[in-house]
N, C-alpha and C positions, 0 to 999 in steps of 0.2 A: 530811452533806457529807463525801467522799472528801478526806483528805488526803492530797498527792501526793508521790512517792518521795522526791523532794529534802528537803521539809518535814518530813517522817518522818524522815530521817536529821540533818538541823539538831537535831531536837529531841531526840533520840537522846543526840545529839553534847552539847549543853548539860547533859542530864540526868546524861550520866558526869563533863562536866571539874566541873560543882558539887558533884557527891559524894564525886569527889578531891579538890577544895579543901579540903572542909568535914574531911577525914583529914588531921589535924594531921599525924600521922607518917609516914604518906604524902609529903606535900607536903614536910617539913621531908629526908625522904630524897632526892626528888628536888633538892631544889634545894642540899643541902651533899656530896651522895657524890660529881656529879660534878668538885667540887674535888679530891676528894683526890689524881686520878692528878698535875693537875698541882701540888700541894704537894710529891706525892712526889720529883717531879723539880726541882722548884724546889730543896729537900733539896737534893738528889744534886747539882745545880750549885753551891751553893752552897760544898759540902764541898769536890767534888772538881774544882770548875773550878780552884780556883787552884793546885792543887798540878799540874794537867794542862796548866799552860799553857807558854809558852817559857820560855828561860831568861829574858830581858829584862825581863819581865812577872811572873814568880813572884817567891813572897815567899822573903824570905833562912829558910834551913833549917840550925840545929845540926844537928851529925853527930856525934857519939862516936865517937871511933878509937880501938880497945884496943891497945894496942901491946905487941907480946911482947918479953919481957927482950932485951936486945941490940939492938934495931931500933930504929929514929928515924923519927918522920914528920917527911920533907922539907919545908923552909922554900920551896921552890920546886912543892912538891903542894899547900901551904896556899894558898901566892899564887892561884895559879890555880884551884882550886876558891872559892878568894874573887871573881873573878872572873864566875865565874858563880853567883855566891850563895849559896854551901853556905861554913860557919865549920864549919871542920874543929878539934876539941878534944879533944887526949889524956886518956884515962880507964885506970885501972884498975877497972871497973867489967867484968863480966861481959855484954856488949853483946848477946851473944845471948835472954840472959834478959830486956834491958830493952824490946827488940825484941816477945818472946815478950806480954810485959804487955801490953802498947801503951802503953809511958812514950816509948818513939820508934818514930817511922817510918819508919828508916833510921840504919844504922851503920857502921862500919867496923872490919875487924880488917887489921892492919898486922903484916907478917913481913919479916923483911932478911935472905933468902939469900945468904951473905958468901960462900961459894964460887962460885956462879953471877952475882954482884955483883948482884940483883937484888931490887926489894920487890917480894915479894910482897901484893896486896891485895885481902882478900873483900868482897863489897858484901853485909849483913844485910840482911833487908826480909822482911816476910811477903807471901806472893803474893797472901793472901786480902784483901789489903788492899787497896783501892782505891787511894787515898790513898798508902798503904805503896807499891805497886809502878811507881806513876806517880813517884814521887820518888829510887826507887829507877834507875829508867830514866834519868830527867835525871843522876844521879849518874853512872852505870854509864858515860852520855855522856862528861861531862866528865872522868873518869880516864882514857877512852881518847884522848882527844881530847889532853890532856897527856901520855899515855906517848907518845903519836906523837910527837909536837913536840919531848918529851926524844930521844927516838932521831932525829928528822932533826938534830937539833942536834949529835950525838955523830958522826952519820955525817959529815956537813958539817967537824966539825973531825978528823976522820981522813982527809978529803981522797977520801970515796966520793960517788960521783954516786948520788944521791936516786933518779932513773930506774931505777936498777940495784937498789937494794934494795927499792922500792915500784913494781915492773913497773903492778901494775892498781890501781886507783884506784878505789873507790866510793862513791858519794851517793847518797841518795834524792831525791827530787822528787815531792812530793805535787799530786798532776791534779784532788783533787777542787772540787767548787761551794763549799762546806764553808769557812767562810775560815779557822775554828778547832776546837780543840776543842769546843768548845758544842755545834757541832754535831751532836757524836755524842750529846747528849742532848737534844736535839730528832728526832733519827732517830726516837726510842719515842714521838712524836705519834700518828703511822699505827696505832700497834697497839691504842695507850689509846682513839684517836677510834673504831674500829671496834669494839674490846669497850665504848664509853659506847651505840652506837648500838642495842647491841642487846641492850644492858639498861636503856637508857632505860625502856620503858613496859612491861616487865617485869609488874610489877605488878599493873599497871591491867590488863593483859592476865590474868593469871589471875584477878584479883579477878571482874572483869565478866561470868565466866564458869564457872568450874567454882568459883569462890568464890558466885558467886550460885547455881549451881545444889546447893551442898551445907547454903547458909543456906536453900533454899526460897524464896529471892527472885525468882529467873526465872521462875517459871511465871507470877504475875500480869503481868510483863509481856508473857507469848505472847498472854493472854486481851486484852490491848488491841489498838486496830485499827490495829496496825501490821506491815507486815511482816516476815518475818524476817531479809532479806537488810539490809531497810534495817537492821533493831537493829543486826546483826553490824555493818553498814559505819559507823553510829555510834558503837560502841561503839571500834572502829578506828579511826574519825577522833578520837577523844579520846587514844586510845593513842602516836597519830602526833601530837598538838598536842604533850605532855608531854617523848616521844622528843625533837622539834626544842627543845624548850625547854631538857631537861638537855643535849643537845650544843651549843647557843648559851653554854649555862653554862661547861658543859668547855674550848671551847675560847674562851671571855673571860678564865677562869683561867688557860690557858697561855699568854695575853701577857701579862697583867697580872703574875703570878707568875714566871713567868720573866725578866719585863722588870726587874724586879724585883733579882732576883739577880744577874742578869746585870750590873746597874748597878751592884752593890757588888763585881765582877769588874774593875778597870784590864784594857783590852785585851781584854775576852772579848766575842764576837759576841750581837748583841740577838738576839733571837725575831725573826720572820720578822712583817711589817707586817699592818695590820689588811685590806688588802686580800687578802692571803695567806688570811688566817682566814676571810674571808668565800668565798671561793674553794673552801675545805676544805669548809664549809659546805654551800654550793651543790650540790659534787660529792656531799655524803655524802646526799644526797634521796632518789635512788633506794635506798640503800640503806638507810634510813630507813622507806621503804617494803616494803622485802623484809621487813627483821625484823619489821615490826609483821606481815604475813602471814605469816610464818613461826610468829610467837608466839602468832597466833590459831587457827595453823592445828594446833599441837601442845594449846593449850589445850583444844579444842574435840572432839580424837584421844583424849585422857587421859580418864579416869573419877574423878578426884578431884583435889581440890584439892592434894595431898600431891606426888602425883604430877605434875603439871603445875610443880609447885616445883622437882622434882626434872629434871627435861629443859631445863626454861626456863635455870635456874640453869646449865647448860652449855651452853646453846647459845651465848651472848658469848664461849666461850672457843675455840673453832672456829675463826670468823674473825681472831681475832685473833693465835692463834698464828703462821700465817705473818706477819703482822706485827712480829713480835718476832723472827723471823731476816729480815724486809729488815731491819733498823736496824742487822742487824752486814754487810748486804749491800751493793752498790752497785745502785743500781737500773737503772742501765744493763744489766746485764748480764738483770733480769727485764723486757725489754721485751717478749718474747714474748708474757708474759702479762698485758700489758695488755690485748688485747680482751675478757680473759674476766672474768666475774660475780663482782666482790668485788676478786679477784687483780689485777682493772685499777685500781678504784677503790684500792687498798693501794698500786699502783705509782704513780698519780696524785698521792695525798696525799704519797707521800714525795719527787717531784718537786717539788710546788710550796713545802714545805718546805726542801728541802736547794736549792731553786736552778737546779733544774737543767729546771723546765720539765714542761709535761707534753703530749701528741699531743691534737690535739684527734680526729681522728678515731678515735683509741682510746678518749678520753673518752665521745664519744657512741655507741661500739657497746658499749660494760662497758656503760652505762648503761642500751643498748636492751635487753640481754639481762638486766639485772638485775631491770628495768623488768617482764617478761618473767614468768618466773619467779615477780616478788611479785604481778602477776596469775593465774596459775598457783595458785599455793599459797593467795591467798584466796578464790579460785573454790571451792577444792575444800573449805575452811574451810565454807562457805558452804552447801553441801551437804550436808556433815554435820551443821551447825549445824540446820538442817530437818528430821534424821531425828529423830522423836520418842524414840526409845532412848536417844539420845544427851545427853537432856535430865535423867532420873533422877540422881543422884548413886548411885557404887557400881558 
C-alpha cells in the first residue's frame, strides 16, 4: 500500500519533533536561550531607565563638588539643583578619581574667577557609562538652566531688555510615537526577534542532516519508502514547529520581563500590549519560513557537520544587524525599504513597537517576496538533497 505525500511528511514531521523532545539539551536550549535577549534588556531597563528618565520622575542623585581654595558653592546653585533632584555636597575628595572608580556617577569641580566675577563649573562623568552620562546630561541641564535664570536676573536689575541680550531662543520638541525613554529600549525588539528567528531551529536543521549523515543515520532512512522531497519537508516542518515555538517564547519574555521592570520604573512607559506581540508574531511567519529554507538549504550545501555550524552560526547575525541600526534610527525615514525581503519585515516590527503603525500594503509584498525566496531556496535544498554525492559525510 502507497503512502501518500502528505502522510510521508506527517510522519516525517512526528519522527523529528519526538527525537528533539527526547534531547534534553536540545529542548532545554530552545526553550531558556530565547529568554535571555529579553533578560538582557530587562537589565538594561531596569539600571538605566531610572537614571534616563525626567527630572520629575528620577531619583534624587548626590553630587560631589570639589571646590578649589577661594571659591564657594553658591547657596542659590544648591537651591536649584535641589530642585531638580541633584544634593549638591562640598568634598575635598579628589572627584575625578571617585568618578574614575565608579564610587559616583557624576561630579562637580567648582572654580570662582574673581577677576571675571565668574564660577566656573566642570560636570565629571565618564562617557562610558550609561548610567554615568545620562545623569551627567540631566545635571549639565540644570546648571545651565540656572546660569540663564542668574543672568536674566542680573540683566533685569541692571535695567537691560532680556530681548536684547537673548536675540534667539532655543527648545527642543520631541515628535516622536515614543512617549519615553523605554522606549529606546524596546527599539532592540526588531533586531533580537529577527536574530531569535533564525536561530530558532538552528539546530535541528543541522542535526537532521549533515548530523545524521556524518553519524550514518540517514541512509537507512533513504532505504524506507519514503520520498526524499517529503523527508526534507518533514524534517523542515519540525525545524519550523520549534523556530515558532522559541520566538513565541522570546517574545512572551519581552512582555513579561519588561513589564516587569518597567513597573518598578514610577513614570516609565510599559512594553507595548499582548496584541502588539501577537502582531510581531504573525508578521515574523514568512520569515520563519525563509530561515528554516535557508538553514536547510546551507545544511544540505555543506559536507560536514562542522561546517554547517560554522555558516549556520552566522547567518542570525546578517539580518539582524540592520536591526540594530533601526533602534538608534527612525523608521520613518527607512520606509522605502519596506517592500523589500526582511528590511520590510525590520521596518514593520519596529512600527508596531514604537507606535507608529505599520503599511499594510508594504506588509503583504516584504511578505510576498520573502515568501518567495524561502520557496526558492528550499526548492533548490531539495534538489540537492536528491543527489546521492551529497549524502556521504566528507
Amino acid at each position: 500500500m502507497r503512502v501518500s505525500l502528505g502522510r510521508q511528511i506527517r510522519l516525517v514531521l512526528a519522527k523529528e519533533v519526538t527525537d528533539h523532545l527526547r534531547d534534553r539539551r536540545s529542548l532545554l536550549l530552545s526553550l531558556v536561550y530565547p529568554l535571555l535577549g529579553p533578560l538582557l534588556l530587562g537589565v538594561l531597563l531596569a539600571i538605566g531607565g531610572g537614571s534616563l528618565r525626567s527630572d520629575g520622575d528620577a531619583p534624587r542623585v548626590v553630587v560631589p563638588a570639589m571646590v578649589e581654595p577661594g571659591a564657594t558653592l553658591p547657596l542659590d546653585l544648591v537651591r536649584a539643583l535641589a530642585e531638580r533632584r541633584f544634593d549638591a555636597v562640598a568634598t575635598t575628595d579628589d572627584v575625578v578619581a571617585l568618578v574614575q572608580r565608579g564610587s559616583e556617577a557624576v561630579a562637580l569641580m567648582v572654580r570662582n574667577d574673581g577677576a571675571a566675577r565668574q564660577i566656573e563649573i566642570a560636570v565629571v562623568f565618564d562617557p562610558g557609562s550609561v548610567v554615568g552620562a545620562a545623569v551627567a546630561g540631566r545635571l549639565a541641564g540644570a546648571l545651565n538652566d540656572h546660569a540663564r535664570e542668574r543672568g536674566h536676573a542680573n540683566l533685569r536689575a541692571a535695567g537691560v531688555d532680556l530681548a536684547i541680550a537673548e536675540p534667539i531662543r532655543i527648545q527642543g520638541r520631541a515628535v516622536s510615537a515614543q512617549r519615553d525613554v523605554a522606549g529606546m529600549f524596546y527599539g532592540m525588539i526588531p533586531a533580537l526577534l529577527m536574530f531569535m528567528v533564525f536561530l530558532g531551529g538552528t539546530h535541528l536543521a543541522i542535526d537532521a542532516t549533515a548530523g545524521e549523515r556524518e553519524r550514518g543515520s540517514l541512509e537507512p532512512l533513504l532505504t524506507a519508502p519514503v520520498e526524499r522531497a517529503a523527508l526534507l519537508t518533514g524534517k523542515a516542518g519540525a525545524a519550523l514547529a520549534f523556530t515558532a515555538l522559541t520566538v513565541a517564547i522570546h517574545l512572551t519574555g519581552f512582555k513579561l520581563i519588561l513589564g516587569v521592570a518597567a513597573a518598578g520604573l514610577a513614570g516609565v512607559q510599559p512594553p507595548p500590549g499582548w496584541r502588539v506581540f501577537g502582531a510581531l508574531f504573525a508578521m515574523a511567519v514568512p520569515v520563519m519560513l525563509l530561515a528554516v529554507a535557508l538553514q536547510f538549504l546551507i545544511a544540505t550545501i555543506t559536507r560536514s557537520m562542522k561546517e554547517a555550524q560554522i555558516y549556520l552560526g552566522l547567518l542570525p547575525v546578517v539580518p539582524a544587524m540592520p536591526g540594530m541600526a533601526l533602534a538608534f534610527t527612525s523608521a520613518a525615514s527607512l520606509q522605502a525599504f519596506g517592500l523589500w525581503p526582511l528590511a520590510g519585515q525590520l521596518v514593520g516590527f519596529s512600527g508596531l513597537v514604537n507606535g507608529a503603525g505599520v503599511s499594510s500594503r508594504a506588509t503583504v509584498v516584504a511578505a510576498g517576496t520573502t515568501l518567495a525566496i524561502a520557496v526558492l531556496a528550499f526548492w533548490i535544498a531539495v534538489r540537492r538533497f536528491e543527489r546521492n554525492q551529497q549524502l556521504a559525510p566528507g
